[in-house]
C-alpha positions as a printed Julia matrix, in Angstrom:
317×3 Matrix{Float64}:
 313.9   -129.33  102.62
 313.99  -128.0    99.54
 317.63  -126.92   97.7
 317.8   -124.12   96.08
 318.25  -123.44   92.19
 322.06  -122.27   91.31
 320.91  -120.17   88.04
 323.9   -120.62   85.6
 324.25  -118.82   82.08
 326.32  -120.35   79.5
 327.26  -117.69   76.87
 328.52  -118.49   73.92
 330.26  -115.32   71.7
 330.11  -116.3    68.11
 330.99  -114.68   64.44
 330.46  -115.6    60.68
 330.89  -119.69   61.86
 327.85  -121.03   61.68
 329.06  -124.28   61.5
 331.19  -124.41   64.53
 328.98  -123.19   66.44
 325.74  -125.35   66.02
 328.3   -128.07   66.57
 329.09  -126.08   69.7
 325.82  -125.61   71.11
 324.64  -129.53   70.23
 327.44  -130.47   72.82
 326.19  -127.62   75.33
 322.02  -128.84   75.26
 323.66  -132.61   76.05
 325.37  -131.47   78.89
 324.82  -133.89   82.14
 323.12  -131.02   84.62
 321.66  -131.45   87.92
 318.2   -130.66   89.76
 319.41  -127.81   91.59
 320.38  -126.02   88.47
 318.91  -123.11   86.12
 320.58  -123.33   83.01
 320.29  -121.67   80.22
 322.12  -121.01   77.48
 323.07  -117.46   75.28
 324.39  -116.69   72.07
 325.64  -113.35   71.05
 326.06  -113.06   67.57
 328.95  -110.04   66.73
 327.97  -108.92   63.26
 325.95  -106.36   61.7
 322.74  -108.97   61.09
 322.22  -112.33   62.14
 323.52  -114.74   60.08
 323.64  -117.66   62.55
 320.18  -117.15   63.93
 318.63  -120.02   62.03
 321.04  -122.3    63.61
 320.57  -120.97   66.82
 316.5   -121.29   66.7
 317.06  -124.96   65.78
 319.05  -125.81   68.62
 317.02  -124.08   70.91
 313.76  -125.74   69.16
 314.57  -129.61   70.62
 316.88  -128.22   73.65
 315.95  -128.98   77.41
 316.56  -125.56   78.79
 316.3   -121.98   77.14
 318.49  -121.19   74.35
 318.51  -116.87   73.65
 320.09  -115.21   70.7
 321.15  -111.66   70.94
 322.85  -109.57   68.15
 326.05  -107.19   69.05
 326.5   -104.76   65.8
 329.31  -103.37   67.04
 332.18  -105.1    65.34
 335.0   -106.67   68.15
 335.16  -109.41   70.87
 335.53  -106.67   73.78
 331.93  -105.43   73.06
 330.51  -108.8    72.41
 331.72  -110.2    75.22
 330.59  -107.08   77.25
 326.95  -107.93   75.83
 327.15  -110.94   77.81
 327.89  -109.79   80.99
 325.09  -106.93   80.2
 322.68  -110.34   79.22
 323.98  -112.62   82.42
 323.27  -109.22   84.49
 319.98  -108.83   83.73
 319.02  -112.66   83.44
 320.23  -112.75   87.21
 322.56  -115.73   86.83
 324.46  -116.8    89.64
 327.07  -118.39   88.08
 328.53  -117.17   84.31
 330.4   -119.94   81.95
 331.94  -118.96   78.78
 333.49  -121.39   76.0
 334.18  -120.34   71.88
 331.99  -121.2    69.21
 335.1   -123.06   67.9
 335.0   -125.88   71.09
 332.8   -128.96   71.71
 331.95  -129.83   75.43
 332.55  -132.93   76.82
 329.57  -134.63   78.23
 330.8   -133.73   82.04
 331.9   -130.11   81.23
 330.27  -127.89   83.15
 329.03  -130.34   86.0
 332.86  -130.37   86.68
 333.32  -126.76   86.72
 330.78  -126.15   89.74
 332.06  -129.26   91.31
 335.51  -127.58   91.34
 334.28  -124.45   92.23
 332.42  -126.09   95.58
 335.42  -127.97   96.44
 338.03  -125.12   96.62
 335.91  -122.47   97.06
 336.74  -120.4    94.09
 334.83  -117.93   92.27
 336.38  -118.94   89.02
 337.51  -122.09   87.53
 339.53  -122.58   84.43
 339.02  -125.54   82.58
 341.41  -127.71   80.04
 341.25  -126.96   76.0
 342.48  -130.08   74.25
 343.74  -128.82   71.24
 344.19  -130.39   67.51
 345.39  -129.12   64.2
 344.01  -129.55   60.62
 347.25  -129.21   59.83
 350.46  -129.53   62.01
 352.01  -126.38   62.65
 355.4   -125.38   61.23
 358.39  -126.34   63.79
 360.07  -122.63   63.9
 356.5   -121.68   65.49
 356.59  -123.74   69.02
 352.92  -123.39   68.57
 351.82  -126.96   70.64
 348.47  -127.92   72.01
 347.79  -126.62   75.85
 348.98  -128.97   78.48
 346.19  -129.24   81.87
 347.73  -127.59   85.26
 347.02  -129.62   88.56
 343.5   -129.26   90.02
 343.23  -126.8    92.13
 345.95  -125.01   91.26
 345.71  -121.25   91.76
 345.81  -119.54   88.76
 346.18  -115.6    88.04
 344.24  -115.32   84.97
 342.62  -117.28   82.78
 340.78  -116.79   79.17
 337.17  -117.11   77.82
 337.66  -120.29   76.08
 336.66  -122.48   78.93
 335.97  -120.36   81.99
 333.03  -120.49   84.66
 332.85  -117.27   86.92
 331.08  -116.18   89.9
 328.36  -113.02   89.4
 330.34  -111.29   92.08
 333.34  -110.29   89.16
 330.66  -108.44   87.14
 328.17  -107.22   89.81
 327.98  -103.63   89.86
 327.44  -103.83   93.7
 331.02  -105.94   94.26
 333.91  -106.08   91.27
 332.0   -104.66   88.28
 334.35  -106.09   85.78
 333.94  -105.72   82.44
 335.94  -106.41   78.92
 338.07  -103.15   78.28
 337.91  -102.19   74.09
 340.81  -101.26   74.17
 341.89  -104.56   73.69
 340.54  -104.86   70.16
 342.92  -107.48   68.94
 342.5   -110.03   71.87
 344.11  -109.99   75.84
 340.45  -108.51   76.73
 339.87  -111.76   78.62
 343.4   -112.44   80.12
 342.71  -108.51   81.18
 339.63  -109.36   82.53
 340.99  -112.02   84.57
 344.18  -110.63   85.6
 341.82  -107.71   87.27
 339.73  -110.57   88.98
 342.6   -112.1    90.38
 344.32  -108.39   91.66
 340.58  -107.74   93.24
 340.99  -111.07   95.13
 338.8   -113.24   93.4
 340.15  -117.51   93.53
 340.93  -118.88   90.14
 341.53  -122.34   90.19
 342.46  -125.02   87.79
 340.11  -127.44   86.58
 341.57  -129.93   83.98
 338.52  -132.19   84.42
 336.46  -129.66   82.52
 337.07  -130.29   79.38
 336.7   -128.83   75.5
 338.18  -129.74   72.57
 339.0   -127.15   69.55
 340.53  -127.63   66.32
 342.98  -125.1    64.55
 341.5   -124.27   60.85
 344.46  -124.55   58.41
 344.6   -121.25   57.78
 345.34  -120.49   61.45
 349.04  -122.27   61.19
 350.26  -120.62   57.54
 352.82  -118.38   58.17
 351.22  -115.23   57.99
 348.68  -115.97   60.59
 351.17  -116.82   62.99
 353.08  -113.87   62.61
 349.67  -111.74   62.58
 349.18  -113.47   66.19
 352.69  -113.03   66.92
 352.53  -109.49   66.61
 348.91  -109.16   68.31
 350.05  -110.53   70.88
 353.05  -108.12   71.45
 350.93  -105.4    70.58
 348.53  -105.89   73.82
 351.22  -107.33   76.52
 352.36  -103.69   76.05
 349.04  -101.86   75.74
 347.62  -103.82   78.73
 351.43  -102.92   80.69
 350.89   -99.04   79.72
 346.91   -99.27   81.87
 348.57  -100.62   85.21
 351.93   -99.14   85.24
 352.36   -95.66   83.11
 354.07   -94.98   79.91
 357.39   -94.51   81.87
 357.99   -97.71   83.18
 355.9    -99.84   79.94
 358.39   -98.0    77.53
 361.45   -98.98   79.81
 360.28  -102.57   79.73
 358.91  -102.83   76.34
 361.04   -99.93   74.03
 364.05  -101.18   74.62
 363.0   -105.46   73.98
 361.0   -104.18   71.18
 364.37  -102.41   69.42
 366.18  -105.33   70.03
 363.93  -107.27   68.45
 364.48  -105.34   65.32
 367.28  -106.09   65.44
 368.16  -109.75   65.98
 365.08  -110.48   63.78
 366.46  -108.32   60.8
 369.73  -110.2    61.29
 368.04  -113.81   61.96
 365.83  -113.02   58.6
 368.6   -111.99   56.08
 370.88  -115.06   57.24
 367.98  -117.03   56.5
 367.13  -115.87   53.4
 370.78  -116.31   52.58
 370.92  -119.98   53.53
 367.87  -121.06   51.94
 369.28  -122.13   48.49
 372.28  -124.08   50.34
 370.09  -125.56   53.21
 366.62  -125.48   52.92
 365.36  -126.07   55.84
 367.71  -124.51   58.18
 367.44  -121.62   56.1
 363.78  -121.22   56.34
 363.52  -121.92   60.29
 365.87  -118.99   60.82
 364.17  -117.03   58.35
 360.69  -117.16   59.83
 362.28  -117.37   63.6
 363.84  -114.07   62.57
 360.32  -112.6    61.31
 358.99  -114.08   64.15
 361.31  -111.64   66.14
 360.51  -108.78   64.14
 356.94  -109.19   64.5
 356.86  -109.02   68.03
 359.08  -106.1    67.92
 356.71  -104.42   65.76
 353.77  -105.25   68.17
 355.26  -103.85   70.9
 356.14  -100.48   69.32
 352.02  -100.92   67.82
 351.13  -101.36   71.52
 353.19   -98.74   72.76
 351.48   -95.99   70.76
 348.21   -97.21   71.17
 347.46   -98.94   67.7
 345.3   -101.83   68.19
 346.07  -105.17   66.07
 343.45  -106.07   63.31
 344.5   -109.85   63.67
 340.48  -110.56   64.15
 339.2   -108.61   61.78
 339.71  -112.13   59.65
 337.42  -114.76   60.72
 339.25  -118.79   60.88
 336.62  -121.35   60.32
 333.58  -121.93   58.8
């Protein structure tokens, strides 16, 4: 009897890191695969021409399976990530997997994915990002590397960093999902996912798939951390204003978002007070207390609509 092929599209989003991401897509064409799979592999390149073409035709030169490169002018992850569903549409894959030109597949990456998506029956599985730093993060910004949830675990959303999804999310004919731009400065894939899971889709944990990413240097100096800090703010409350109104995402948000202000204008001036007495105390409160105010900020930002610009800068080489 003959089995048939499971066509599966691994799409790879990618800006001004060349680098990154030829070391990204050398880990992809060594992936263990299996006779019953189609694979193939596409890069979307979000800038105005293609710089990382070169690398991308010399991957795809010596690789075992296809290897496309599309260009996506239009400057922002939402609509380079919507150019892959667009691309995974009309290449007719079955199955979609997604990972950042920032991560390096294990060997067994995406050979675990469909084996956790047969075994719990799931149209989308979530893998495990094992995360390092250049250069440790400072202590008042609890930033620590991801820790894996349990198999099989049900999840209700998950991100593009390490994701494999069934066609049905983005078929026109059953969820027709697709990356909303309003989400500019990042949550368009937690969005994305969160909508997956509402429609009834199965996410599922699956810690065996593994990538591993490392955080640039400039990704953990202080003003990048309160850039994210304040992205992130900024789109918990845009994405709460799309499901639930203005009403109840200004009850919910307004009020946290003044507090904020608050505490964080308090927590910042002690802190700048204390510094030449105690150092270090002094500066943990200090930046704990901008950490405050950023996310205070963001939500007021989100609130009236004003997307962050946190990715406008590009970490990484």
């Amino acid at each position: 009897m003959t089995v048939p092929n499971i066509s599966i599209g691994i799409m790879v989003c990618t800006c001004e890191r060349p680098v990154m991401l030829e070391a990204c897509l050398t880990s992809l064409v060594g992936q263990m695969t299996s006779d019953t799979w189609s694979l193939e592999i596409c890069v979307v390149e979000n800038d105005s021409e293609p710089r990382s073409k070169a690398v991308v035709d010399q991957i795809a030169a010596s690789a075992p399976f296809p290897v496309h490169y599309r260009l996506e002018p239009r400057r922002g992850i939402p609509f380079a990530r919507n150019r892959t569903v667009r691309e995974a549409l009309e290449r007719g894959y079955d199955w979609i997997a997604l990972i950042d030109d920032d991560e390096i597949a294990e060997p067994g990456w995406l050979q675990a994915h469909m084996a956790a998506l047969h075994r719990y029956a799931a149209q989308v599985s979530y893998g495990f990002v094992d995360e390092h730093f250049e250069v440790l993060p400072p202590a008042w910004s609890k930033l620590s590397p991801m820790t894996p949830e349990p198999e099989g675990k049900s999840l209700t959303r998950a991100s593009t960093c390490n994701v494999v999804f069934s066609r049905a999310l983005i078929d026109p004919a059953n969820s027709g999902l697709t990356f909303n731009p309003v989400f500019m400065g990042g949550y368009e894939d937690l969005d994305f996912f969160e909508r997956a899971h509402e429609a009834g889709h199965l996410i599922i944990s699956a810690p065996q798939a593994v990538v591993r990413t490392t955080f640039p240097a400039s990704r953990t100096t202080p003003d990048r951390i309160l850039q994210s800090a304040y992205a992130g703010a900024a789109a918990r409350a845009q994405a709460s204003y799309l499901r639930h109104g203005s009403a109840r995402t200004l009850l919910r948000f307004g009020f946290s978002a003044v507090r904020r202000l608050v505490s964080g204008s308090a927590s910042a001036g002690a802190g700048l007070i204390l510094k030449p007495f105690l150092t270090q105390q002094g500066t943990n409160l200090y930046y704990k207390g901008r950490m405050r105010l950023a996310r205070g900020l963001g939500s007021l930002s989100g609130l009236m609509h004003r997307p962050s610009t946190y990715y406008d800068t590009v970490d990484g080489t």
